[in-house]
C-alpha positions, -999 to 999 in steps of 0.1 A, spaced: -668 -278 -581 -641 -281 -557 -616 -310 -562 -608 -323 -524 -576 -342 -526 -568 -374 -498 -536 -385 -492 -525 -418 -472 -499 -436 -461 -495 -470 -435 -469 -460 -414 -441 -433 -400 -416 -444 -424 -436 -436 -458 -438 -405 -469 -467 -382 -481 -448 -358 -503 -457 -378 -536 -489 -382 -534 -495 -344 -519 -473 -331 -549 -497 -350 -573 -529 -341 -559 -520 -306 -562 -510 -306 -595 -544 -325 -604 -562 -291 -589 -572 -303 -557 -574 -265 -538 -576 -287 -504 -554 -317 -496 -561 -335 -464 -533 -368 -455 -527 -386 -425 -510 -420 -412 -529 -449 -409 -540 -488 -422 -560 -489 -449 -581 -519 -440 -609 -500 -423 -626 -467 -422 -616 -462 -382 -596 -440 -368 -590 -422 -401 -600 -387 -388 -585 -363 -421 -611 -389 -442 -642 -381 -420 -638 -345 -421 -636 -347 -459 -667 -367 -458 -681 -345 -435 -673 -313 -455 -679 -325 -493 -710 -307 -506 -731 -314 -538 -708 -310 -572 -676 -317 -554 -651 -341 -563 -625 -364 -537 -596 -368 -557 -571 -397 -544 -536 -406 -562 -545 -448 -564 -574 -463 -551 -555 -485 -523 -552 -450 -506 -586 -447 -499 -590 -477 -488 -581 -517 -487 -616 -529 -481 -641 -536 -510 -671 -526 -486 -653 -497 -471 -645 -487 -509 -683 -492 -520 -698 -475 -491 -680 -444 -496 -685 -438 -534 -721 -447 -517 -720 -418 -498 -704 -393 -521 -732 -404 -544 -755 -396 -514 -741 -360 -513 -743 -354 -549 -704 -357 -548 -680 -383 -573 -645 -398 -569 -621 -393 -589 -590 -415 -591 -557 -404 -608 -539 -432 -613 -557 -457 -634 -577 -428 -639 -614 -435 -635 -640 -412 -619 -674 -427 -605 -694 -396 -621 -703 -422 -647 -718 -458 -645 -686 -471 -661 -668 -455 -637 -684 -475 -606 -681 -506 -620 -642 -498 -629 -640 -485 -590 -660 -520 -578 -632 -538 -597 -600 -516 -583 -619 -522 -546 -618 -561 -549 -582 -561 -563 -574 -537 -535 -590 -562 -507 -568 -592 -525 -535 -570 -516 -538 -565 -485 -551 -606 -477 -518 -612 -498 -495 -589 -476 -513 -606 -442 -503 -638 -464 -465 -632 -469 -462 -617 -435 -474 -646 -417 -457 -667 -441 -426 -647 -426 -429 -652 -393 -431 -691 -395 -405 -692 -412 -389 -671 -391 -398 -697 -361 -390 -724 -376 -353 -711 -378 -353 -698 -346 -353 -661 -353 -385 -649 -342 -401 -647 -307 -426 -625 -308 -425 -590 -298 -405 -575 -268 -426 -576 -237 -436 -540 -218 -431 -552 -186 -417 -578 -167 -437 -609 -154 -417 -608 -119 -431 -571 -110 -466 -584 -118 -463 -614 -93 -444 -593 -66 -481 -569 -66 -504 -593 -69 -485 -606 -38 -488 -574 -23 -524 -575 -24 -529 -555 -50 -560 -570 -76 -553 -576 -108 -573 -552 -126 -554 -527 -102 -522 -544 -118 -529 -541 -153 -546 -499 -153 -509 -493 -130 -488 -515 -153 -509 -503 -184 -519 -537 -199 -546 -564 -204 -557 -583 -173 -548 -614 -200 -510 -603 -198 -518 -601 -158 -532 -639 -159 -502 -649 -181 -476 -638 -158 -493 -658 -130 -500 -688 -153 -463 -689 -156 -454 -689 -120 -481 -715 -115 -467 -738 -146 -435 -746 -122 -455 -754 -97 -480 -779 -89 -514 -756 -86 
């Protein structure tokens, strides 16, 4: 049996070391971590080629189940598929391992209260940034490029598909620029 261990963090400014350091020290002979959300399977490329890799008797290991994943379904359908392969989960911290029926039912449980989290982070953070309006502070993020260059192509007959692949964004930020000019004046 080879213990595969997963590491994960959400962004740049978290650190891996912790959870590497404890995956080793659980036996895990291979330790695969990258950046990225939790909320869905996509884009997580270290986690596919785990997935792709684990054979019959082996064993992902993660630190806490939230590193695997945020989503319930996302959760279920892996252990799903390590069933499939003849492969269990194994996570250190409660730890619980599906190899067992009381395991899965423990990991169903971890999954939902996992999903809760992150509904409760999307809570507080939007909670944030009204009140942040309301006082003034916030405005958004800073805009990649100014609405004035957008006009002064389209004006020089440029399309605005051509606009937004040279400017390198949506044809909706395109159409908002010109919405603007047209706003302060009668169109």
């Amino acid at each position: 049996m080879t213990r595969i261990g997963y590491a994960r963090v959400s962004t740049t400014d978290q650190s891996l070391d912790v959870q590497i350091a404890q995956l080793r020290a659980a036996g895990c002979e291979i330790v695969r971590s990258e950046t990225g959300s939790g909320k869905s399977r996509s884009g997580r490329t270290e986690l596919e080629t785990i997935m792709q890799f684990l054979r019959s008797g082996d064993e992902l290991v993660v630190l806490r189940l939230d590193r695997l994943g945020r989503s319930t379904r996302d959760v279920l359908n892996l252990v799903h598929e390590l069933d499939e392969r003849g492969a269990s989960l194994c996570v250190l911290e409660p730890e619980v391992t599906t190899s067992g029926s009381m395991g899965r039912m423990v990991i169903t449980i971890l999954g939902m209260v996992a999903d809760m989290e992150l509904q409760f982070i999307r809570d507080r953070q939007r909670a944030g940034i009204e009140a942040a309006k309301a006082e003034g502070v916030y405005t958004g993020r800073k805009k990649n490029v100014d609405d004035e260059e957008i006009r002064r192509l389209i004006a020089g007959g440029s399309s605005k598909a051509e606009v937004a692949r040279q400017l390198k964004v949506s044809r909706m930020t395109i159409y908002r620029a010109l919405a603007k000019e047209g706003a302060g004046s009668a169109i």
